[in-house]
Phi, psi and omega in degrees: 000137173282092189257352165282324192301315156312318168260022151298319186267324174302326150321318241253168175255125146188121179264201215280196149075349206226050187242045190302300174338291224274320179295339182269357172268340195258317182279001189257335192270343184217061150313295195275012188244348185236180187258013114199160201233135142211169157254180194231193194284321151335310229054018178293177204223119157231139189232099179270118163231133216110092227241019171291138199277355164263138192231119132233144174322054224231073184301155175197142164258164205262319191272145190234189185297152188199192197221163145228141170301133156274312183217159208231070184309197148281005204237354226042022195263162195256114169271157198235145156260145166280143175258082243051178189298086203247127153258165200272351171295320161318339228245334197293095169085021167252165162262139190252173173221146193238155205252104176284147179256030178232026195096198204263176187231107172244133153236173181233126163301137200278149182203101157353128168268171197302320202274024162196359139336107191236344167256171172290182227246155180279112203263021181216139187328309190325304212302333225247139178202135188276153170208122180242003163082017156323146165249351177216182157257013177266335190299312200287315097034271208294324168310351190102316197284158140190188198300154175084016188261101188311167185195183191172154169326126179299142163279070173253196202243104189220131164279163162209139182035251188245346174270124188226132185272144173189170139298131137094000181307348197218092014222061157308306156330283166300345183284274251256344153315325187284331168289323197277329173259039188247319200266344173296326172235046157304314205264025196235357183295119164178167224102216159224073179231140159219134183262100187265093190260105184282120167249085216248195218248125118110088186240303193314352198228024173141346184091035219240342173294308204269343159280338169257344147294326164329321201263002186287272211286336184046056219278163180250345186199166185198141177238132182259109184273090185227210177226155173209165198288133185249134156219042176296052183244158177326310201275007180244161193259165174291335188276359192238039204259321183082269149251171201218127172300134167090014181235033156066157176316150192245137180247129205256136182251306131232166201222218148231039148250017210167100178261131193265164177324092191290009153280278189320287185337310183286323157351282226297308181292347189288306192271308178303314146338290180289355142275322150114033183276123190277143164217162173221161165291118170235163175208122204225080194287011169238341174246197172194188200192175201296359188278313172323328192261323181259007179284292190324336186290165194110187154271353196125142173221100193308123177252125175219110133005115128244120201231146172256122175334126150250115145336098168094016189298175173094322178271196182293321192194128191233120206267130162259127166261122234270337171322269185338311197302313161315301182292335168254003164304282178327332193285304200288293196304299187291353169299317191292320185310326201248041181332309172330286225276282165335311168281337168341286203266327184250015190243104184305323175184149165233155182319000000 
Protein backbone atom coordinates (compact mmCIF):
# COMPACT_ATOMS: atom_id res chain seq x y z
CA UNK A 1 0.00 0.00 0.00
CA UNK A 2 0.94 3.68 -1.14
CA UNK A 3 0.54 6.12 1.43
CA UNK A 4 2.09 8.81 -0.73
CA UNK A 5 -0.01 7.61 -3.76
CA UNK A 6 -2.88 8.22 -1.34
CA UNK A 7 -2.36 11.06 -0.37
CA UNK A 8 -1.58 12.65 -4.10
CA UNK A 9 -4.76 11.50 -5.15
CA UNK A 10 -6.83 12.62 -2.11
CA UNK A 11 -5.35 16.51 -2.28
CA UNK A 12 -5.94 16.18 -5.79
CA UNK A 13 -9.47 17.98 -7.35
CA UNK A 14 -12.30 16.47 -9.02
CA UNK A 15 -15.96 16.28 -8.06
CA UNK A 16 -18.16 14.29 -10.05
CA UNK A 17 -18.77 15.25 -13.37
CA UNK A 18 -15.01 17.09 -13.34
CA UNK A 19 -12.68 14.67 -12.63
CA UNK A 20 -9.97 14.69 -15.61
CA UNK A 21 -6.83 15.91 -12.65
CA UNK A 22 -7.53 12.56 -10.91
CA UNK A 23 -7.75 10.13 -14.25
CA UNK A 24 -4.84 11.96 -15.55
CA UNK A 25 -2.45 11.15 -12.49
CA UNK A 26 -4.15 7.34 -12.00
CA UNK A 27 -3.29 6.97 -16.39
CA UNK A 28 0.44 8.34 -15.98
CA UNK A 29 0.92 5.63 -12.85
CA UNK A 30 -0.33 2.44 -14.66
CA UNK A 31 0.02 3.58 -18.30
CA UNK A 32 2.79 1.23 -18.86
CA UNK A 33 1.55 -1.62 -16.49
CA UNK A 34 -1.54 -3.11 -18.33
CA UNK A 35 -1.97 -4.33 -22.13
CA UNK A 36 -4.34 -1.38 -22.75
CA UNK A 37 -5.62 1.88 -20.94
CA UNK A 38 -8.15 3.91 -22.55
CA UNK A 39 -10.70 6.40 -21.43
CA UNK A 40 -14.42 6.65 -22.81
CA UNK A 41 -16.98 10.17 -23.47
CA UNK A 42 -17.55 9.53 -19.81
CA UNK A 43 -14.11 10.07 -18.69
CA UNK A 44 -14.08 6.43 -17.11
CA UNK A 45 -10.78 5.20 -17.08
CA UNK A 46 -10.02 1.04 -17.92
CA UNK A 47 -6.94 -0.62 -17.86
CA UNK A 48 -7.30 -4.09 -19.17
CA UNK A 49 -4.84 -6.78 -18.24
CA UNK A 50 -4.91 -10.18 -19.85
CA UNK A 51 -6.62 -11.49 -22.48
CA UNK A 52 -9.17 -13.92 -21.56
CA UNK A 53 -12.76 -14.71 -22.44
CA UNK A 54 -13.51 -14.40 -18.60
CA UNK A 55 -13.90 -10.50 -17.80
CA UNK A 56 -13.69 -9.35 -14.65
CA UNK A 57 -14.47 -6.21 -13.51
CA UNK A 58 -12.88 -4.36 -10.65
CA UNK A 59 -14.03 -0.58 -10.02
CA UNK A 60 -13.37 2.44 -7.75
CA UNK A 61 -14.95 5.84 -8.73
CA UNK A 62 -12.77 8.59 -9.17
CA UNK A 63 -15.27 11.62 -8.12
CA UNK A 64 -16.03 12.97 -4.57
CA UNK A 65 -18.58 15.50 -3.39
CA UNK A 66 -18.53 19.36 -4.53
CA UNK A 67 -20.36 22.61 -4.93
CA UNK A 68 -21.09 24.66 -8.51
CA UNK A 69 -21.42 28.35 -8.92
CA UNK A 70 -24.53 29.06 -9.43
CA UNK A 71 -24.80 32.98 -9.18
CA UNK A 72 -22.35 35.92 -9.31
CA UNK A 73 -23.45 38.57 -6.96
CA UNK A 74 -22.67 42.50 -8.05
CA UNK A 75 -20.46 42.75 -4.99
CA UNK A 76 -18.48 39.40 -6.14
CA UNK A 77 -19.52 37.12 -3.52
CA UNK A 78 -20.52 33.60 -4.86
CA UNK A 79 -23.73 31.25 -4.68
CA UNK A 80 -23.46 27.77 -4.46
CA UNK A 81 -25.43 24.80 -5.33
CA UNK A 82 -24.14 20.58 -4.07
CA UNK A 83 -22.71 18.51 -6.57
CA UNK A 84 -23.40 15.16 -4.74
CA UNK A 85 -24.51 14.21 -1.45
CA UNK A 86 -23.55 17.13 0.52
CA UNK A 87 -24.87 19.00 3.83
CA UNK A 88 -24.90 22.60 3.89
CA UNK A 89 -23.44 22.79 7.45
CA UNK A 90 -20.55 20.73 6.43
CA UNK A 91 -19.92 23.88 4.50
CA UNK A 92 -19.53 26.44 7.33
CA UNK A 93 -16.19 28.96 7.73
CA UNK A 94 -14.57 26.29 5.18
CA UNK A 95 -12.61 26.81 2.26
CA UNK A 96 -13.53 25.65 -0.97
CA UNK A 97 -11.58 25.80 -4.26
CA UNK A 98 -13.00 26.16 -7.42
CA UNK A 99 -11.40 25.19 -10.74
CA UNK A 100 -11.03 28.75 -12.64
CA UNK A 101 -10.13 28.53 -15.97
CA UNK A 102 -7.21 30.78 -15.60
CA UNK A 103 -6.46 28.60 -12.41
CA UNK A 104 -7.62 27.66 -9.18
CA UNK A 105 -9.88 29.97 -7.15
CA UNK A 106 -10.30 29.57 -2.78
CA UNK A 107 -12.76 31.32 -1.03
CA UNK A 108 -14.03 30.56 2.44
CA UNK A 109 -17.82 30.21 3.11
CA UNK A 110 -19.12 33.00 4.96
CA UNK A 111 -20.20 32.96 8.55
CA UNK A 112 -21.34 35.81 10.91
CA UNK A 113 -18.99 35.74 14.08
CA UNK A 114 -20.65 35.17 17.14
CA UNK A 115 -20.58 38.84 18.00
CA UNK A 116 -22.96 40.08 15.64
CA UNK A 117 -24.83 36.90 14.76
CA UNK A 118 -28.62 37.78 15.53
CA UNK A 119 -29.81 34.42 13.64
CA UNK A 120 -28.68 30.43 13.68
CA UNK A 121 -26.02 29.80 11.83
CA UNK A 122 -27.33 29.01 7.88
CA UNK A 123 -28.58 25.52 7.20
CA UNK A 124 -29.79 25.60 4.06
CA UNK A 125 -27.50 25.73 0.14
CA UNK A 126 -29.74 29.22 -0.41
CA UNK A 127 -28.46 30.51 2.76
CA UNK A 128 -24.89 30.02 2.07
CA UNK A 129 -22.25 32.54 0.05
CA UNK A 130 -18.77 31.95 -1.01
CA UNK A 131 -16.03 35.09 -0.54
CA UNK A 132 -13.16 34.58 -2.71
CA UNK A 133 -12.55 38.11 -1.68
CA UNK A 134 -13.76 40.01 -4.63
CA UNK A 135 -14.87 43.36 -4.89
CA UNK A 136 -17.33 42.95 -8.15
CA UNK A 137 -18.71 40.78 -10.37
CA UNK A 138 -16.95 41.74 -13.30
CA UNK A 139 -13.44 41.40 -10.79
CA UNK A 140 -14.91 37.78 -10.40
CA UNK A 141 -15.61 37.28 -13.85
CA UNK A 142 -11.77 38.30 -15.13
CA UNK A 143 -10.12 35.54 -12.35
CA UNK A 144 -11.92 32.85 -14.66
CA UNK A 145 -15.08 31.46 -11.99
CA UNK A 146 -18.46 31.78 -13.29
CA UNK A 147 -21.87 30.38 -13.12
CA UNK A 148 -21.21 26.67 -13.76
CA UNK A 149 -17.26 26.64 -12.60
CA UNK A 150 -17.28 23.57 -10.51
CA UNK A 151 -15.47 23.50 -6.65
CA UNK A 152 -14.56 20.86 -3.69
CA UNK A 153 -12.80 21.15 -0.32
CA UNK A 154 -9.34 22.63 -0.02
CA UNK A 155 -7.19 18.99 1.21
CA UNK A 156 -5.05 18.62 3.42
CA UNK A 157 -3.31 15.17 4.18
CA UNK A 158 -2.09 14.28 7.91
CA UNK A 159 -0.74 10.87 9.46
CA UNK A 160 -0.51 9.75 12.69
CA UNK A 161 0.32 5.96 13.12
CA UNK A 162 -2.10 4.09 11.35
CA UNK A 163 -4.73 6.60 11.27
CA UNK A 164 -4.60 9.23 8.46
CA UNK A 165 -6.78 12.28 8.18
CA UNK A 166 -7.55 13.30 4.97
CA UNK A 167 -9.92 14.74 1.75
CA UNK A 168 -11.70 12.98 -0.98
CA UNK A 169 -11.33 9.03 0.87
CA UNK A 170 -14.42 8.46 -0.93
CA UNK A 171 -13.45 7.14 -2.97
CA UNK A 172 -9.72 8.01 -3.38
CA UNK A 173 -9.17 5.15 -1.32
CA UNK A 174 -10.27 2.78 -3.48
CA UNK A 175 -8.52 4.19 -6.56
CA UNK A 176 -5.36 3.71 -5.07
CA UNK A 177 -6.27 -0.28 -3.88
CA UNK A 178 -6.87 -0.55 -7.72
CA UNK A 179 -3.71 1.17 -8.57
CA UNK A 180 -1.54 -0.93 -6.10
CA UNK A 181 -3.21 -4.19 -6.90
CA UNK A 182 -3.14 -3.94 -10.44
CA UNK A 183 0.88 -3.22 -10.92
CA UNK A 184 0.89 -6.25 -8.13
CA UNK A 185 -0.83 -8.97 -10.36
CA UNK A 186 -0.15 -8.00 -13.70
CA UNK A 187 2.46 -10.50 -14.04
CA UNK A 188 0.34 -12.75 -12.24
CA UNK A 189 -2.55 -12.86 -14.91
CA UNK A 190 -2.71 -16.32 -16.89
CA UNK A 191 -5.59 -18.38 -18.55
CA UNK A 192 -8.46 -17.18 -20.02
CA UNK A 193 -8.79 -14.41 -17.81
CA UNK A 194 -9.15 -10.56 -18.17
CA UNK A 195 -8.93 -8.06 -15.74
CA UNK A 196 -10.68 -4.73 -16.42
CA UNK A 197 -9.76 -2.26 -13.46
CA UNK A 198 -12.30 0.73 -14.00
CA UNK A 199 -11.92 3.96 -12.38
CA UNK A 200 -14.95 5.61 -13.20
CA UNK A 201 -17.03 9.03 -13.09
CA UNK A 202 -19.93 11.01 -11.41
CA UNK A 203 -20.95 7.60 -8.90
CA UNK A 204 -21.69 10.54 -6.31
CA UNK A 205 -24.62 12.15 -8.49
CA UNK A 206 -26.58 8.82 -9.82
CA UNK A 207 -24.03 6.06 -10.49
CA UNK A 208 -23.98 7.55 -13.82
CA UNK A 209 -20.08 6.65 -14.97
CA UNK A 210 -20.47 2.86 -14.40
CA UNK A 211 -23.18 2.49 -17.06
CA UNK A 212 -20.93 3.12 -19.77
CA UNK A 213 -18.33 1.36 -18.19
CA UNK A 214 -20.45 -2.01 -17.85
CA UNK A 215 -21.84 -2.04 -21.32
CA UNK A 216 -17.59 -1.37 -22.43
CA UNK A 217 -16.51 -4.08 -20.53
CA UNK A 218 -19.70 -6.87 -20.16
CA UNK A 219 -18.26 -8.50 -17.14
CA UNK A 220 -18.76 -12.02 -16.19
CA UNK A 221 -18.28 -10.97 -12.47
CA UNK A 222 -17.30 -7.74 -11.04
CA UNK A 223 -15.70 -6.50 -7.39
CA UNK A 224 -16.55 -2.85 -6.43
CA UNK A 225 -13.78 -1.07 -4.28
CA UNK A 226 -14.87 2.00 -2.29
CA UNK A 227 -14.87 3.48 1.33
CA UNK A 228 -17.80 3.68 3.46
CA UNK A 229 -19.37 4.79 6.71
CA UNK A 230 -17.91 3.98 10.14
CA UNK A 231 -20.07 5.75 12.48
CA UNK A 232 -18.47 3.88 15.30
CA UNK A 233 -18.51 7.48 17.50
CA UNK A 234 -20.24 8.95 20.76
CA UNK A 235 -23.00 10.10 19.42
CA UNK A 236 -24.09 6.72 17.52
CA UNK A 237 -25.20 3.71 20.05
CA UNK A 238 -23.38 0.10 18.49
CA UNK A 239 -26.45 -1.36 16.53
CA UNK A 240 -25.88 2.00 14.23
CA UNK A 241 -22.35 2.06 13.82
CA UNK A 242 -22.63 0.13 10.26
CA UNK A 243 -18.95 -0.48 10.26
CA UNK A 244 -16.09 0.26 12.52
CA UNK A 245 -12.29 1.68 12.22
CA UNK A 246 -10.21 -1.34 13.18
CA UNK A 247 -12.90 -4.38 12.19
CA UNK A 248 -11.06 -4.72 8.45
CA UNK A 249 -12.42 -4.59 5.87
CA UNK A 250 -16.43 -4.18 5.12
CA UNK A 251 -18.27 -6.82 3.00
CA UNK A 252 -21.40 -5.18 2.19
CA UNK A 253 -24.53 -7.87 2.52
CA UNK A 254 -26.75 -5.13 1.80
CA UNK A 255 -27.47 -2.16 0.76
CA UNK A 256 -30.44 -0.17 -0.72
CA UNK A 257 -29.16 -0.72 -4.59
CA UNK A 258 -28.24 -4.22 -4.06
CA UNK A 259 -28.42 -7.39 -1.78
CA UNK A 260 -25.49 -8.97 -2.53
CA UNK A 261 -24.65 -12.12 -4.35
CA UNK A 262 -24.79 -14.82 -1.32
CA UNK A 263 -22.40 -17.15 -2.98
CA UNK A 264 -19.93 -14.75 -3.78
CA UNK A 265 -20.03 -13.22 -0.33
CA UNK A 266 -19.33 -16.49 1.44
CA UNK A 267 -16.43 -17.16 -0.99
CA UNK A 268 -15.40 -14.26 0.08
CA UNK A 269 -15.63 -14.68 3.94
CA UNK A 270 -14.35 -18.34 2.97
CA UNK A 271 -10.92 -16.90 1.45
CA UNK A 272 -10.90 -14.23 4.05
CA UNK A 273 -10.61 -16.52 6.81
CA UNK A 274 -8.29 -19.19 5.26
CA UNK A 275 -5.87 -16.07 5.06
CA UNK A 276 -6.29 -14.94 8.46
CA UNK A 277 -7.90 -11.42 6.45
CA UNK A 278 -9.37 -9.39 8.93
CA UNK A 279 -13.20 -8.39 7.94
CA UNK A 280 -16.84 -7.41 9.09
CA UNK A 281 -20.10 -7.53 7.42
CA UNK A 282 -22.12 -4.53 6.96
CA UNK A 283 -25.60 -3.89 6.16
CA UNK A 284 -26.16 -0.60 5.36
CA UNK A 285 -29.99 0.39 4.73
CA UNK A 286 -28.97 4.18 3.39
CA UNK A 287 -26.64 4.05 0.65
CA UNK A 288 -25.89 2.21 -2.14
CA UNK A 289 -22.87 2.13 -4.75
CA UNK A 290 -21.65 1.17 -8.46
CA UNK A 291 -22.72 -2.12 -7.52
CA UNK A 292 -26.72 -1.21 -7.60
CA UNK A 293 -26.02 -0.45 -11.63
CA UNK A 294 -23.57 -3.58 -12.35
CA UNK A 295 -25.02 -6.60 -10.76
CA UNK A 296 -28.30 -5.91 -12.63
CA UNK A 297 -26.63 -5.58 -16.25
CA UNK A 298 -27.30 -7.91 -18.35
CA UNK A 299 -28.10 -11.42 -17.63
CA UNK A 300 -26.91 -10.49 -14.35
CA UNK A 301 -23.38 -10.12 -12.56
CA UNK A 302 -22.53 -11.56 -9.33
CA UNK A 303 -21.16 -8.39 -7.58
CA UNK A 304 -19.32 -7.79 -4.35
CA UNK A 305 -18.71 -4.40 -2.06
CA UNK A 306 -15.37 -4.38 -0.50
CA UNK A 307 -15.10 -0.96 1.48
CA UNK A 308 -12.74 0.62 3.50
CA UNK A 309 -14.23 2.02 6.88
CA UNK A 310 -14.18 6.01 7.15
CA UNK A 311 -15.21 8.52 9.66
CA UNK A 312 -17.00 11.36 8.37
CA UNK A 313 -17.43 10.86 4.51
CA UNK A 314 -19.14 13.23 2.81
CA UNK A 315 -17.29 16.32 4.79
CA UNK A 316 -14.18 18.23 4.74
CA UNK A 317 -12.01 15.63 5.81
CA UNK A 318 -12.22 12.21 6.66
CA UNK A 319 -10.47 9.39 9.21
CA UNK A 320 -8.89 5.90 7.97
CA UNK A 321 -7.23 3.38 9.42
CA UNK A 322 -4.55 2.09 7.40
CA UNK A 323 -4.52 -1.42 9.04
CA UNK A 324 -7.86 -1.51 7.16
CA UNK A 325 -6.72 0.04 3.93
CA UNK A 326 -4.36 -3.60 3.91
CA UNK A 327 -6.86 -5.61 4.60
CA UNK A 328 -9.27 -5.12 1.75
CA UNK A 329 -6.27 -4.29 -0.63
CA UNK A 330 -5.13 -8.19 0.73
CA UNK A 331 -8.86 -9.22 0.11
CA UNK A 332 -9.29 -7.91 -3.57
CA UNK A 333 -6.05 -9.72 -4.56
CA UNK A 334 -6.65 -13.09 -3.18
CA UNK A 335 -9.99 -13.13 -4.62
CA UNK A 336 -8.50 -12.29 -8.25
CA UNK A 337 -5.40 -15.10 -7.39
CA UNK A 338 -8.36 -17.55 -6.77
CA UNK A 339 -10.61 -16.84 -9.89
CA UNK A 340 -10.90 -20.88 -9.92
CA UNK A 341 -12.43 -21.37 -6.87
CA UNK A 342 -14.60 -18.09 -6.90
CA UNK A 343 -16.28 -19.19 -10.33
CA UNK A 344 -16.39 -22.40 -8.84
CA UNK A 345 -18.67 -21.72 -5.95
CA UNK A 346 -20.17 -18.35 -7.16
CA UNK A 347 -21.16 -18.26 -10.63
CA UNK A 348 -24.50 -20.01 -11.55
CA UNK A 349 -23.29 -20.12 -15.33
CA UNK A 350 -21.38 -18.24 -17.58
CA UNK A 351 -21.77 -16.49 -20.91
Amino acid sequence: MDINLLSQLSTEVGPSGFEDRVRNVIRGLVNNDADEVKADNLGNLIARVGNGSFKVLISAHMDEVGVMISHIDQRGFLRIVPIGGLDPWVLLDRELVFMGKDGDIVGVVGVDPPHLRKEKPPSKFEELYVDAGFSSKDEALKSGVMPGTPGTFVGDFRQRGSMVIGKAFDNRVGCTVLIDTLKDIRNKVSGDVSLYFAWNTQEEVGLRGINAVVHQVNPHIAFIVETTVAADVPTSSEDVWITRIGGGAALRAFDRSMIANPKLLSVAIELAEDKNIRYQVQVNPYGGTDAGIIHTYGAGVPSLVISTPARYIHSPASLINTDDLRQVENLLKTLLLNLDLVRNKALISER
